[in-house]
C-alpha positions as CSV (number, residue, x, y, z in Angstrom):
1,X,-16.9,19.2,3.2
2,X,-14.4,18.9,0.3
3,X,-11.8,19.3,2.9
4,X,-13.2,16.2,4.4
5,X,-13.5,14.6,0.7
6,X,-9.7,15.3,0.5
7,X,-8.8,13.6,3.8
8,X,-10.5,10.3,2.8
9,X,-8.9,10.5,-0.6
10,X,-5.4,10.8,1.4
11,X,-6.4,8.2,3.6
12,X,-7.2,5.7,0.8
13,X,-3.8,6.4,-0.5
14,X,-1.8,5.7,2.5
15,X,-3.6,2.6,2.7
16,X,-3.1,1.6,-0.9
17,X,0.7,2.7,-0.7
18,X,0.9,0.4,2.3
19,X,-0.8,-2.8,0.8
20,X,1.4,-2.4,-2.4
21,X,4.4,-2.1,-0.1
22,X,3.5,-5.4,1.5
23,X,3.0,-7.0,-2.1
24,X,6.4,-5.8,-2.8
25,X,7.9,-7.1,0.1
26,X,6.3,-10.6,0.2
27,X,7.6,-10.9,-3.7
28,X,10.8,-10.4,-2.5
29,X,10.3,-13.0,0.2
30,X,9.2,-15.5,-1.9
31,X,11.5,-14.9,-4.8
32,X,14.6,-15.1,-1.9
33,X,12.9,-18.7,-0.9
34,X,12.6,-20.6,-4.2
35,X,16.0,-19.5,-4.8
């Protein structure tokens, strides 16, 4: 059970890690274009 609780916790992680990563890169993107 909590190692199932720690998989889901991981899980959220990754997929927060990987949404801020694509925040990241479209900042760059649009930063690049109004220049």
């Amino acid at each position: 059970m909590l190692a199932d609780y720690y998989k889901q916790q991981k899980s959220k992680r990754q997929i927060i890690e990987a949404v801020n990563s694509q925040i990241k890169n479209f900042n760059l993107i649009s930063r690049l274009r109004k220049i």
